[in-house]
N, C-alpha and C positions, 0 to 999 in steps of 0.2 A: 447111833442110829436108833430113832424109838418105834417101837415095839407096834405093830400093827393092831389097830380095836377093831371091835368088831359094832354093828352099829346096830342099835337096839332103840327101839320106839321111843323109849321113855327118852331119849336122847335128841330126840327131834326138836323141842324147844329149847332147849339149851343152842342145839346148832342155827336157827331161827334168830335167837337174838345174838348171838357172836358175830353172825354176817351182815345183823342190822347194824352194830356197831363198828365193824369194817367198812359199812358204807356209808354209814355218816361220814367217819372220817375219810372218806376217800373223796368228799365234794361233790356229792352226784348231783346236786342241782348246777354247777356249773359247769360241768359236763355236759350233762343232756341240754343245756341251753347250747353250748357248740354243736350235737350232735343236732341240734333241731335250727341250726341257721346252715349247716351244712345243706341239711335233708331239701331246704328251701329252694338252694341254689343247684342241687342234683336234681331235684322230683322231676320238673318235663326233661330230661335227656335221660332219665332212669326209667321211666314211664315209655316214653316214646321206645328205646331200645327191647326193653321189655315188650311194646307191641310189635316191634319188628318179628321178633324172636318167637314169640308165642302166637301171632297172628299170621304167622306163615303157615302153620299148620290149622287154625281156629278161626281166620279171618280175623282184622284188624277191628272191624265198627263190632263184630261183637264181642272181642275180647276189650276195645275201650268200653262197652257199655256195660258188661261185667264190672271190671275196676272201678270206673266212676258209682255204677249204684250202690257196693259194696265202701265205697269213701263215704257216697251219700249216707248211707246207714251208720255208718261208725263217727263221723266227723259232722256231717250237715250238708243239706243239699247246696248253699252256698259254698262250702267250702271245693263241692264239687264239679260246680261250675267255674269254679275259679282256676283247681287244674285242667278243666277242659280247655282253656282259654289261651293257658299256659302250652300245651300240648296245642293246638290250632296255630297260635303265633310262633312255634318252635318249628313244626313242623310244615307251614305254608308259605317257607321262604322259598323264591326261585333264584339260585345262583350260578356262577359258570361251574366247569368241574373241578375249576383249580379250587373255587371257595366250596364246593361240594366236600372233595378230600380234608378240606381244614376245617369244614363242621365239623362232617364225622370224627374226625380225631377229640376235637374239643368236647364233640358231644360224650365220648368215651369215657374221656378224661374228666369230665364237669360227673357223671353219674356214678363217677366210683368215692366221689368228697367224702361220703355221709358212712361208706363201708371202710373208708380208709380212718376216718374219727372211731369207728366203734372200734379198728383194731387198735391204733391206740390206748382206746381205754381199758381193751383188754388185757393186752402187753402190760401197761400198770395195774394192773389188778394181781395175775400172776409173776407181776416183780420181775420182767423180760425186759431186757432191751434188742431193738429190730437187728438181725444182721447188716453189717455194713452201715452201719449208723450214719447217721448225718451226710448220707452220699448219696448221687444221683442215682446209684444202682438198688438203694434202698429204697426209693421214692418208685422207681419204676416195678420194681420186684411188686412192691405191697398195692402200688395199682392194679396189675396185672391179677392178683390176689383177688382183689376186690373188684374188678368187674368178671372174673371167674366166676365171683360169688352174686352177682346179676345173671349171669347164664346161669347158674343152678336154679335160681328165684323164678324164671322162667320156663325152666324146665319142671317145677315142680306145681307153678298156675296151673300147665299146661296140661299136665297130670287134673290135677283139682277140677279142671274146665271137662275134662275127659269123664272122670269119676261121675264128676255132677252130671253131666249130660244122660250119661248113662242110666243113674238116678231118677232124672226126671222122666226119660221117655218110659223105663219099667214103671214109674209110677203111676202115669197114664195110664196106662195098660190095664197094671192090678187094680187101679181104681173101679172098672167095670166088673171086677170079680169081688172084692176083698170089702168087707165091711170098714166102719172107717177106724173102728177100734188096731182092726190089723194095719190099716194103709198109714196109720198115726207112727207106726214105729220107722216107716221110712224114711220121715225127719228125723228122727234119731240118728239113722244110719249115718244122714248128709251133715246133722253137723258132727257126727265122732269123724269123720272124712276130713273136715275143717279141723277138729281137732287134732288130727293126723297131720296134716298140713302145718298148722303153727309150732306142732312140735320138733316134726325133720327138719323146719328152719331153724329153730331155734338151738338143737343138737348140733349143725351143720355150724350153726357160728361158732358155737361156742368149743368146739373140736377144732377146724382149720381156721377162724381166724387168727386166733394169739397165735405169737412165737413159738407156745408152751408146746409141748409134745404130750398132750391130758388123755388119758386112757378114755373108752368108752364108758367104764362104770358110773366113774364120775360124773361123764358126759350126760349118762340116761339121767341119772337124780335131780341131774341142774338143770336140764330141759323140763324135764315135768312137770318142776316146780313152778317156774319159769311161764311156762304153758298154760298152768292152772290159774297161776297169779294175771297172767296177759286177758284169759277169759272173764274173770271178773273185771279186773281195769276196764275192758273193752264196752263192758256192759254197765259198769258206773258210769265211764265216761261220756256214754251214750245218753245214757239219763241226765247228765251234767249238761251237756250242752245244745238239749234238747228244754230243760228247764228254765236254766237259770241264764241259758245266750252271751254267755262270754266277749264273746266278738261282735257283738251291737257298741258296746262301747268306743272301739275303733272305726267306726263309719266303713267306707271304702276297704279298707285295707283288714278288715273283721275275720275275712275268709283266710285270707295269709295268718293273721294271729290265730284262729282255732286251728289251722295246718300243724303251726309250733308248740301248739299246748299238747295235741294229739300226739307227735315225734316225741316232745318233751317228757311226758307222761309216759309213753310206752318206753321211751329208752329208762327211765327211772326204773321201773320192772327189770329191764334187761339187766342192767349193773347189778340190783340188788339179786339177782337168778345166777350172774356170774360171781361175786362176791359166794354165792351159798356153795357151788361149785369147788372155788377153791379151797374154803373151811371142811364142806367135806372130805376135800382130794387130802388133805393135811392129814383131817386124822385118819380116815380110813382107808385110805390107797396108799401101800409106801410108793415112796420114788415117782408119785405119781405123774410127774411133770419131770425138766432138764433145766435147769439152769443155764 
């Protein structure tokens, strides 16, 4: 058994390029191209459940008009009209109740694709295979997992929606008092809030999705990372496909392809966040996982 280290700054690049080179070799571009054709075929029954869930408490048109203008901002206003479309034609079917009961199942089912691909690839990252392999109790188990993990994603908007509101109405407020030197720091506040937000997710996966039984330590580092790397992403990518229009190339179907570059690109992050996770947990967590 080796020896526990202890982790020290100067050791930051070194563990930076160890995990770059676990994730070349690990194929993350054909990875994230699954996870981003998955995400296509999940998004309106992930989306929609999602507003079920969070618009029970928030109201439905403003919790979609939240999501959609926050797509718009990160992805493109096309691409946001395009899940609106998706979400209107999923949601504005009239059926009996016998086909009612076999949506909802499908819809369940269809919105867990894209969380059941990332545990996959988490499971091979940490070197797991699922309990009950190759069997029907495995497939349901890790569904179950994974639309779990759409009731947390919800539970934590819903949070986010709450935060923010709160936010905004104190900002109102103080704006009649607060010069705008002080009232400038209450964006701050709203996106360390967001920042908050992409980190519990991101913790959240990378803890209960894999098989692996991963400590929290290891958890916080590879989240951070993970976090910090998603925020820049988030904000080149924005510029990327606000410049340079990716998806004019595609005519019609442009809005679908910037959907997959955006999934594509952000799950790239996530492998290389998990990959760092692991390297960490290796050297400095004994036992930090089960095999």
């Amino acid at each position: 058994m080796s020896t526990i280290k202890t982790f020290r700054i100067q050791d930051f690049p070194r563990l930076l390029l160890d995990a770059l080179k676990a994730w070349f070799d690990g194929e993350p571009f054909q990875r994230s191209a699954i996870v981003a054709y998955y995400a296509i075929l999940s998004l309106p029954a992930l989306i929609i459940i999602i507003l079920k869930v969070v618009g029970g408490f928030w109201g439905e048109d403003l919790v979609q008009g939240e999501l959609l203008n926050e797509i718009s901002h990160a992805i493109g206003p096309d691409a946001a009209d395009a899940i609106r479309t998706m979400i209107d034609n999923q949601s504005g079917e009239k059926t009996s109740v016998f086909a009612t009961i076999i949506g909802v199942g499908t819809l369940i089912y269809g919105s867990t694709g894209v969380f059941f691909q990332l545990q996959s690839a988490l499971d091979t990252i940490w070197e797991q295979e699922p309990p009950y392999k190759n069997s029907v109790i495995a497939t349901l188990m890790s569904r179950v997992k994974s639309f779990g993990f759409i009731l947390i994603l919800g539970f934590l908007l819903l949070t986010s929606f709450v935060l923010t509101s709160i936010l905004s109405t104190f900002s109102k407020q103080l704006n009649r008092v607060l010069p705008d030197d002080l009232f400038d720091y209450l964006f701050v506040v709203d996106f360390l809030v967001s920042v908050a937000f992409i980190f519990i997710l991101f913790a959240t996966m990378f803890k209960y999705l894999p098989s692996a039984k991963i400590k929290w330590q290891s958890v916080r580092v590879g989240a951070a990372l993970t976090t910090f790397l998603f925020m820049i992403g988030k904000y080149l990518l924005a510029l990327y496909f606000n410049t340079m229009e990716p998806g004019s190339t595609y005519g019609a179907a442009g809005s679908i392809i910037l959907i997959m570059l955006w999934v594509s690109y952000t799950s790239l992050i996530l492998l290389y966040g998990a990959y760092f996770t692991k390297k960490y947990a290796d050297k400095y967590v004994q036992d930090d996982y089960i095999s």
